[in-house]
N, C-alpha and C positions, 0 to 999 in steps of 0.2 A: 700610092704611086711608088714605084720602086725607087731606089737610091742608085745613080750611077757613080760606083769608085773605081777609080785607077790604081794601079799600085804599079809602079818604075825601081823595081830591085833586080837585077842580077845574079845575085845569089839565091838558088832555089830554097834553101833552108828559112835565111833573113826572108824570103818574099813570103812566104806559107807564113811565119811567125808574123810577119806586119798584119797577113788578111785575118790571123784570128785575133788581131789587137781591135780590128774595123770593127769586125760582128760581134766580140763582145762590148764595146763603145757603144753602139747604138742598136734601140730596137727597132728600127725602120728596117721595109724588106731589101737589103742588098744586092744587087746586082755587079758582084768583084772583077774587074779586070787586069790579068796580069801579064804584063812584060817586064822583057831582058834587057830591053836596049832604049834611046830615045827612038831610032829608026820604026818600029812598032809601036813607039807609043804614040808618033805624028801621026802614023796610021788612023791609030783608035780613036784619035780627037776628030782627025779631018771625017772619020766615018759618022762620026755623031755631030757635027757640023755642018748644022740647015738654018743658021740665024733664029732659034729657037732655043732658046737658054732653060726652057723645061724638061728635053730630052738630052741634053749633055749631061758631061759627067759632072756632080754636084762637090766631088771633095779627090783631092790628086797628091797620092806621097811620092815622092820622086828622091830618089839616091843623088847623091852630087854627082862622086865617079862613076860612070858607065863606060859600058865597051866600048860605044861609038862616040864618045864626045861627053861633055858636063851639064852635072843636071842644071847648071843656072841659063845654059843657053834654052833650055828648054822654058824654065820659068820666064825668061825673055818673053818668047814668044805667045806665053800666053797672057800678054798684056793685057788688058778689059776683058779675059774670060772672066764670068762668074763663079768659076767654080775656087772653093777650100785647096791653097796651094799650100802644102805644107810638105818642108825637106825633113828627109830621115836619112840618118848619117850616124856615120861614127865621127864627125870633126867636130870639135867644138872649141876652135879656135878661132881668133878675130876674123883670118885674113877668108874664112870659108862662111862663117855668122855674119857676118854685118855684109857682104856680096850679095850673100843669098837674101839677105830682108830686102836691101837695094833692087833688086830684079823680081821682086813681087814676092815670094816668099810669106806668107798669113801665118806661118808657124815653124816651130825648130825642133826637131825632137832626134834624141841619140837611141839607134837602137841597140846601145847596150845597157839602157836604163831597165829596171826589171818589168815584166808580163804588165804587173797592176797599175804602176806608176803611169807607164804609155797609155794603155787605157783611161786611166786620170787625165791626165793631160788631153788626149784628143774627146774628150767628155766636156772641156772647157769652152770648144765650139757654140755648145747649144746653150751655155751659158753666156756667148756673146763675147768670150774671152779669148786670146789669143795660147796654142798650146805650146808651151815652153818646156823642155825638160830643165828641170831645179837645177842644174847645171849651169843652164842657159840663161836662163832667168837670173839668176848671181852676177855672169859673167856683167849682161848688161846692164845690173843697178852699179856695180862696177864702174864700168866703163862712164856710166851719166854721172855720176856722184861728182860731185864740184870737187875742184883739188881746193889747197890751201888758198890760191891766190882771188878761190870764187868761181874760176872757170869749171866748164866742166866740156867733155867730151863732144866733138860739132860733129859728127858722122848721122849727117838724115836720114832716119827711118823711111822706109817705103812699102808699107803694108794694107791689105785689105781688112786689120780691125785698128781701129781708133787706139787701142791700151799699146800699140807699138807702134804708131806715126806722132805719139805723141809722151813716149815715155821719158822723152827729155825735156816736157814742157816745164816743169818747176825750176829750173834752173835755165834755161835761154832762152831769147825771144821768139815764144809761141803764139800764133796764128791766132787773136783774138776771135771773139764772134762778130760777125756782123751785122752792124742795130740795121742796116739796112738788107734785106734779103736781094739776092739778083732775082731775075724774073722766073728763071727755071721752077722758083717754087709754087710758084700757081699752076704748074704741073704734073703736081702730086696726081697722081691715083686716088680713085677713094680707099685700096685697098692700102695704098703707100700711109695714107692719111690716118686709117684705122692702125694701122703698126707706130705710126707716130705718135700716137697717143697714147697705147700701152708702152711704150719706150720711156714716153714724158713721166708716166706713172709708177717707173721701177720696176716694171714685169720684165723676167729673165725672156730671151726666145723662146726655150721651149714653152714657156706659160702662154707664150702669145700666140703659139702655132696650136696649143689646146684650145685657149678660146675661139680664136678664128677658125678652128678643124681645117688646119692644113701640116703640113710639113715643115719640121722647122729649116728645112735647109733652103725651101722656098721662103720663108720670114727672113733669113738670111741675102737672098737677094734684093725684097724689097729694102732692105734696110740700108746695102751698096747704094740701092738705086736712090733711097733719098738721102745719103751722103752727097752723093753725085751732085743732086739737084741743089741742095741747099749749099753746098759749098761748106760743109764742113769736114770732121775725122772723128767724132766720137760721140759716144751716143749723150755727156752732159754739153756739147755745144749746140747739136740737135734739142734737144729738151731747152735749153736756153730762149734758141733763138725761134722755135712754136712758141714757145711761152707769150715772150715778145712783143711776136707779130700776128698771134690770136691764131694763129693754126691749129691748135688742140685747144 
């Protein structure tokens, strides 16, 4: 199955340099979309929006500044979309970093970091990992790092991978697991169920989408989906709470 990507730059040079950052990231077949504005990129979602989360697009880089308006209003709007939201930007300052995780944001990347490094970083997906430019990633053990007094920085993460809705758990009161499961989990999938068990087991995504022969960007939704269900943020509270409660 083909891969649908968006790509949201304005600049015709930065947009051509993001799509060869996509194909060389992954060897799945791509199918690149690209616009200038958010006005064309509403387009492109509402065209591939039929309540059918197979034929959207699978992974979306979005510019902050645009012609018509900011990329985080855009990240807004695609609240419970499945797809890989990840901002590409030259800011890597608080007041534009910590907005953009807050509004869904899955990843942070400056496109003035060099060709290989980008490609690293969005290579972190199929590892289940969130893609940060080294930048970014600093800025925010930063920011969580306890000061003197103990405290450390309260600003909530709001992200679609576990490693940034909970990078401040070692230091403030993080979201235990629940010895009791809500009922949603009894409606795992059997597909949901076989991704949880390679999950419980340590295997990266892409390992899981080899075994299963599927796509890992598809492993990547079931995965949402049983955060979803189970009421967790990461894949060792998941493995916890199977453990548990005898689900793998």
């Amino acid at each position: 199955m083909t891969v649908k990507v968006l790509i949201i730059e304005d600049n015709p040079v930065a947009r051509s340099f993001l799509c060869r950052v996509v194909r060389e990231s992954f060897s799945d077949a791509m199918e690149i979309t690209e616009v200038g504005d958010l006005e064309n990129a509403r387009r492109q979602v509402a065209k591939l929006s039929s309540g059918n989360s197979e034929i959207g697009f699978k992974l979306i880089l979005v510019d902050l500044e645009l012609p018509d308006g900011n990329g985080m209003e855009f990240l807004t709007e695609l609240t419970g979309s499945t797809a890989i939201k990840i901002v590409t930007t030259l800011y890597s300052d608080d007041d534009h970093l910590f907005p953009a995780l807050q509004c869904g944001a899955d990843g942070y990347l400056l496109k003035e970091d060099r060709f290989e490094v980008l490609v690293e970083e969005l290579q972190r997906i199929v590892r289940g990992q969130p893609p940060l430019s080294p930048a970014i990633a600093r800025r925010l053990l930063t920011h969580f790092r306890p000061t003197a007094s103990g405290d450390s920085g309260t600003m909530p993460l709001n992200s679609g991978f576990g490693a940034l809705s909970t990078a401040h758990a070692p230091f403030a009161n993080s979201r235990s697991v629940a010895l009791d499961p809500p009922p949603e989990w009894e409606r795992l999938t059997p597909r949901e169920s076989e991704v949880l068990t390679y999950l419980s087991k340590g295997f990266t995504i892409k390992e899981i989408a080899n075994l299963m022969g599927i796509k890992w960007f598809t492993v990547n939704d079931h995965i949402k989906s049983i955060y979803k269900k189970l009421n967790v943020s990461s894949r060792a509270e998941a493995a916890v709470l199977a453990s548990k409660q005898g689900l793998v």
